[in-house]
ZAMARGU-4260 file (C-alpha; in steps of 0.2 Angstrom, whole numbers, plus 5000, padded with zeros to 4 digits):
<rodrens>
0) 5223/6581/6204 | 5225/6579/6221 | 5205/6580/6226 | 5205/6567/6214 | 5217/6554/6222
5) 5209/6558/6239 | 5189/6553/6232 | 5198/6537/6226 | 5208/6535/6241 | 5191/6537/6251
10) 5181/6525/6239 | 5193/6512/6240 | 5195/6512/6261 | 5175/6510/6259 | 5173/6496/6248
15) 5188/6485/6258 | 5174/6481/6271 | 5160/6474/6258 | 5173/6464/6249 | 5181/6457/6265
20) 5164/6451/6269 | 5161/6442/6252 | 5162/6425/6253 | 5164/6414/6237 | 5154/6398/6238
25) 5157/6381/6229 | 5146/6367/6231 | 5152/6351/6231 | 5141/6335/6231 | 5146/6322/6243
30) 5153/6304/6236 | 5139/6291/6240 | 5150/6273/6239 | 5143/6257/6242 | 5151/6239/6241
35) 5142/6225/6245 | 5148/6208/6243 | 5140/6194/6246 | 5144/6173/6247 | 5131/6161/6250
40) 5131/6143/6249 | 5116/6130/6250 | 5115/6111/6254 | 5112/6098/6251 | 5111/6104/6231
45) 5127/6113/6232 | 5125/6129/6227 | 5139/6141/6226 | 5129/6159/6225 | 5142/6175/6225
50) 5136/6194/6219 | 5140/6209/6222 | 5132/6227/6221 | 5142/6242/6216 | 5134/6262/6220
55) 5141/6276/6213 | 5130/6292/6216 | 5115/6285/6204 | 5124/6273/6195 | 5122/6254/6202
60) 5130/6238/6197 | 5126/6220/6201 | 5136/6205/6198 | 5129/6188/6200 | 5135/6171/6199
65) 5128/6155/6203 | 5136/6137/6200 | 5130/6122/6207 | 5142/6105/6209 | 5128/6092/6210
70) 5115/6098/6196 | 5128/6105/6185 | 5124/6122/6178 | 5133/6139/6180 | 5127/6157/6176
75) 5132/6175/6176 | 5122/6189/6175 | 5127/6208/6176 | 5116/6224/6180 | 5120/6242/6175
80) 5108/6254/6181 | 5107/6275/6179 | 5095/6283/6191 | 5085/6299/6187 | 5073/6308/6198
85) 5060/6296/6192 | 5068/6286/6174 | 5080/6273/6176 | 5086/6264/6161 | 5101/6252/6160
90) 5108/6237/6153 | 5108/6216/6157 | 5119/6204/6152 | 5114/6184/6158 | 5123/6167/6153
95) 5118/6150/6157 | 5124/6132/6156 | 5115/6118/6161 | 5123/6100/6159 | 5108/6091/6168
100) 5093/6099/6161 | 5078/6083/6160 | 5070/6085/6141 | 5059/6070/6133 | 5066/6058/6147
105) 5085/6064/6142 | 5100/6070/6148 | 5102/6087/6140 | 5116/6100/6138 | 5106/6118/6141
110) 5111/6135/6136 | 5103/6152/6139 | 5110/6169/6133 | 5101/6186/6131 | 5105/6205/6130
115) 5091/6215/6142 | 5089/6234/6139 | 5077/6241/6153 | 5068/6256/6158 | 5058/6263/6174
120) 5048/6276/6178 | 5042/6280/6195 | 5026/6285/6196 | 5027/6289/6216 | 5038/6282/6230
125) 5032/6262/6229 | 5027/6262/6212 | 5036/6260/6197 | 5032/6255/6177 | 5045/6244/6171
130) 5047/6239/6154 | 5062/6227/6145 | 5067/6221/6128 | 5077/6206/6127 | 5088/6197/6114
135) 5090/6180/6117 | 5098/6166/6110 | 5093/6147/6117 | 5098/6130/6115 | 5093/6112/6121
140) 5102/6095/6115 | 5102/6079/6119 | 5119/6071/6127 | 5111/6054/6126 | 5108/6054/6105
145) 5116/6070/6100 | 5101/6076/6094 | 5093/6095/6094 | 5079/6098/6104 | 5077/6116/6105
150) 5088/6131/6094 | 5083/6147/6091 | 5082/6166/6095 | 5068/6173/6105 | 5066/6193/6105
155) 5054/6197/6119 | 5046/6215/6126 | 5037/6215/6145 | 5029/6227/6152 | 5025/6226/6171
160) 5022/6237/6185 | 5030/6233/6203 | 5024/6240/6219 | 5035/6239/6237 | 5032/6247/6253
165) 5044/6238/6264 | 5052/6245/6280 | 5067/6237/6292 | 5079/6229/6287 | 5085/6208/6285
170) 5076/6201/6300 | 5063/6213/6305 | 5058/6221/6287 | 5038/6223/6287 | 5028/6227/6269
175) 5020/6221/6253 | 5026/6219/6235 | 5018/6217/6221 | 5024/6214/6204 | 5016/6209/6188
180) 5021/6207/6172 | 5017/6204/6152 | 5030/6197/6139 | 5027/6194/6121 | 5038/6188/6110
185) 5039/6194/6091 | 5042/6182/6076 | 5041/6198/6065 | 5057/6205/6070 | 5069/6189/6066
190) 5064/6179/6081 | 5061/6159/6081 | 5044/6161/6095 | 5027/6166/6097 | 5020/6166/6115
195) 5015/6178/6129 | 5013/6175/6144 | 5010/6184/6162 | 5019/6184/6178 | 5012/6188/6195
200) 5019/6188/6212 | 5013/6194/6229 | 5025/6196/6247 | 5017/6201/6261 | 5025/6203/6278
205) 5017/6208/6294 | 5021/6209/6314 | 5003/6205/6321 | 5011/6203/6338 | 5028/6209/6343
210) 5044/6201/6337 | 5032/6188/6328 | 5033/6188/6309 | 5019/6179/6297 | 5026/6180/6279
215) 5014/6176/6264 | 5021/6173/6246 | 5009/6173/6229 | 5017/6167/6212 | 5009/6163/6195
220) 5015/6159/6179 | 5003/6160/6164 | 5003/6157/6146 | 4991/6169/6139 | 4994/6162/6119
225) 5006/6149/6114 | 5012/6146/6096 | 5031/6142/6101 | 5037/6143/6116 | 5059/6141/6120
230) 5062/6126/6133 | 5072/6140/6144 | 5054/6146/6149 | 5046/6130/6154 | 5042/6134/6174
235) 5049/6123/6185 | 5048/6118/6204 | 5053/6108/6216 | 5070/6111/6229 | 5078/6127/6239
240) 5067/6140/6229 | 5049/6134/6227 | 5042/6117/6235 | 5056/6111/6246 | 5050/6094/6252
245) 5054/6090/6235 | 5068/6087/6223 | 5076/6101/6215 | 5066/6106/6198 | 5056/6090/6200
250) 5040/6096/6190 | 5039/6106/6176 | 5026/6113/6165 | 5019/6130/6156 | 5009/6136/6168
255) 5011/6136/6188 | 5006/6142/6206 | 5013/6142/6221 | 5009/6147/6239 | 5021/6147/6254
260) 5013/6155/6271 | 5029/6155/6284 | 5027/6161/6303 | 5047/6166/6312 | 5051/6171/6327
265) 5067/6178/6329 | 5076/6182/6346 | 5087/6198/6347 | 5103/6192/6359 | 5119/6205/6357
270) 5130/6193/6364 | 5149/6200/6359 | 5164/6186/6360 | 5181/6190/6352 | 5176/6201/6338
275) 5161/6191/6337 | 5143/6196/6340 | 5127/6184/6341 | 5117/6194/6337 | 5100/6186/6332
280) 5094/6167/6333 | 5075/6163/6326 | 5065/6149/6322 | 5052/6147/6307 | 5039/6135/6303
285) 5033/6135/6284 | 5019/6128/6274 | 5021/6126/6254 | 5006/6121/6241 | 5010/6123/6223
290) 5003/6116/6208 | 5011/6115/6186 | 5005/6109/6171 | 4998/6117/6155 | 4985/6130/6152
295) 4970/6120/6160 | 4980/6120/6179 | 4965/6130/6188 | 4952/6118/6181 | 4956/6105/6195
300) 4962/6102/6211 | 4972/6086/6203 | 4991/6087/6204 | 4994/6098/6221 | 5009/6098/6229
305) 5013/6103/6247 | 5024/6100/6259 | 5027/6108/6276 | 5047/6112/6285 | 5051/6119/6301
310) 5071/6126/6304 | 5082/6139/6314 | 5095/6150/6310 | 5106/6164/6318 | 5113/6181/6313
315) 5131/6183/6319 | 5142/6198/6316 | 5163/6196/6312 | 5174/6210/6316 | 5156/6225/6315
320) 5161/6222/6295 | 5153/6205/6290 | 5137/6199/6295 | 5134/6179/6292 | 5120/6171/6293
325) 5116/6149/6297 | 5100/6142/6294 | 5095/6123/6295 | 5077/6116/6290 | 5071/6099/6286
330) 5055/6099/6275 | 5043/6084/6272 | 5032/6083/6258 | 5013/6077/6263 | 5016/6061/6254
335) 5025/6045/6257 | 5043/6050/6254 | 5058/6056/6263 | 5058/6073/6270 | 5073/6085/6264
340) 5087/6093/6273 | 5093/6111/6269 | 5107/6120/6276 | 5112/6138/6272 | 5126/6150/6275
345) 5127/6169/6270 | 5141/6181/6272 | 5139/6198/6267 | 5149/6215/6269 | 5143/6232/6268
350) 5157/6242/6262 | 5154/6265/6261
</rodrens>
């Protein structure tokens, strides 16, 4: 008995060693935390932009909402995205009302909802298919006569492939993107519509010398096959976005093209005041053509529009938390008319 307790006693005072140098490891993934929102206000049409993008590990949310004082329309749009390795799928949710909307040479009260399913797939690093089903409900009236222009509900599927290669950051980001996509919409399955149509759109910016910037942008708007097509998809131009020698949504038509070529030059400065860094100030001079109509646009050269805008702006940074941004540019249309005045201001925080 005793021999007995002494192996054990001799087996235990050997294995204290190997258990002392056991360790017990837990892994523990790190919390990736992202709050970015942003404020951004345009004149002279009085836009009141405000968004904001929440990240949670691969979860993101984006909040948008637009309202503008002078035109008179609001909308809200909301963006749940789960990541994978490669699939992403999430949810969309988009209201819109528009008190100012131009139909038939009338004053008419607009509205445009939808419910957007999505799905990705990357099929490397810049490239991913993207496809979408969207449930839609649309509505045009009249505010002069009260009557009904446009009521119905519009079940879409696109399927598109975007490509982006881009590198930097605000300022100084170089790269292409291109995205292209293909909706149809489908009577069969309760829906008021029949079109399809196809979207293009090409970005390119490059530094052919250093610190100067050529930016080239490509849109088209299509209809492939028309049968019924809602007033919410009629392509408009003309304002901040497309055309800016013009007045905001001034043309309108089922098909259109657009070109902007832009050269910048921005200045990196770094001078730090009271919590307050200037920290870039640029110039840009821009030239706009774009053209819309109906399916017979590329036929002519009849019915081009172009104008052509130089402006500054500058970068400043409040308190190393917000960075604002001020731009100015006057833009004249190559026609008899009075050139247009835009201003712009930006704040946005990056929160982790």
């Amino acid at each position: 008995m005793r021999k007995r307790l002494f192996y054990c006693m001799i087996l235990i005072a050997a294995a204290m060693p190997l258990a002392a140098e056991t360790k017990t490891e837990v892994k523990i993934k790190e919390t990736t935390l992202s709050l970015s929102p942003k404020l951004q206000l345009a004149l002279p049409n009085g836009v009141v932009d405000v968004s904001l993008r929440h990240s949670l590990y691969d979860t993101t949310v984006d909040y948008r909402s637009r309202y503008d004082f002078i035109d008179n329309f609001s909308s809200s749009e909301l963006d749940m995205t789960y990541r994978f390795s490669a699939l992403s799928f999430g949810l969309a949710f988009f209201d819109k009302v528009d008190f100012e909307e131009i139909f038939a040479n009338n004053n008419s009260l607009q509205r445009n909802r939808y419910i957007m399913p999505h799905f990705g797939y990357k099929v490397c690093s810049n490239t991913e298919l993207r496809t979408a089903t969207r449930f839609q409900n649309t509505y045009t009236a009249s505010i002069d006569n009260m009557l009904v222009l446009d009521n119905g509900k519009n079940i879409t599927q696109s399927v598109g492939v975007h490509y982006s290669n881009f590198q930097g950051e605000n300022e100084f980001a170089i790269g292409d993107m291109i995205s292209v996509e293909v909706s149809k919409s489908f009577d069969q399955f309760g829906g008021n519509y029949d079109y399809t149509q196809a979207d293009a759109e090409l970005l390119d910016i490059s530094r052919p010398f250093d610190d100067h910037y050529i930016e080239t942008r490509l849109k088209v708007g299509y209809p492939l096959a028309t049968l019924r097509k809602p007033l919410t998809e009629i392509y408009a131009m003309g304002g901040y976005d497309m055309l800016r020698g013009y007045a905001y949504k001034e043309f309108r038509g089922e098909s259109m093209a657009y070109g902007q070529l832009k050269y910048r030059k921005p200045f990196v400065l770094k001078k730090e005041a009271l919590n307050v860094s200037l920290d870039i100030i640029s110039w840009e001079m821009n030239f706009e053509v774009g053209k819309i109509g109906d399916k017979d646009i590329f036929n002519s050269i009849s019915g081009i529009k172009a104008s052509a805008g130089a402006g500054f702006g500058c970068v400043l940074t409040i308190f190393k938390a917000v960075s604002v941004t001020f731009s100015m540019s006057l833009n004249q249309p190559l026609e008899l008319r009075a050139p247009h005045p835009y201003f712009t201001f930006t704040a946005v925080s990056y929160i982790r």
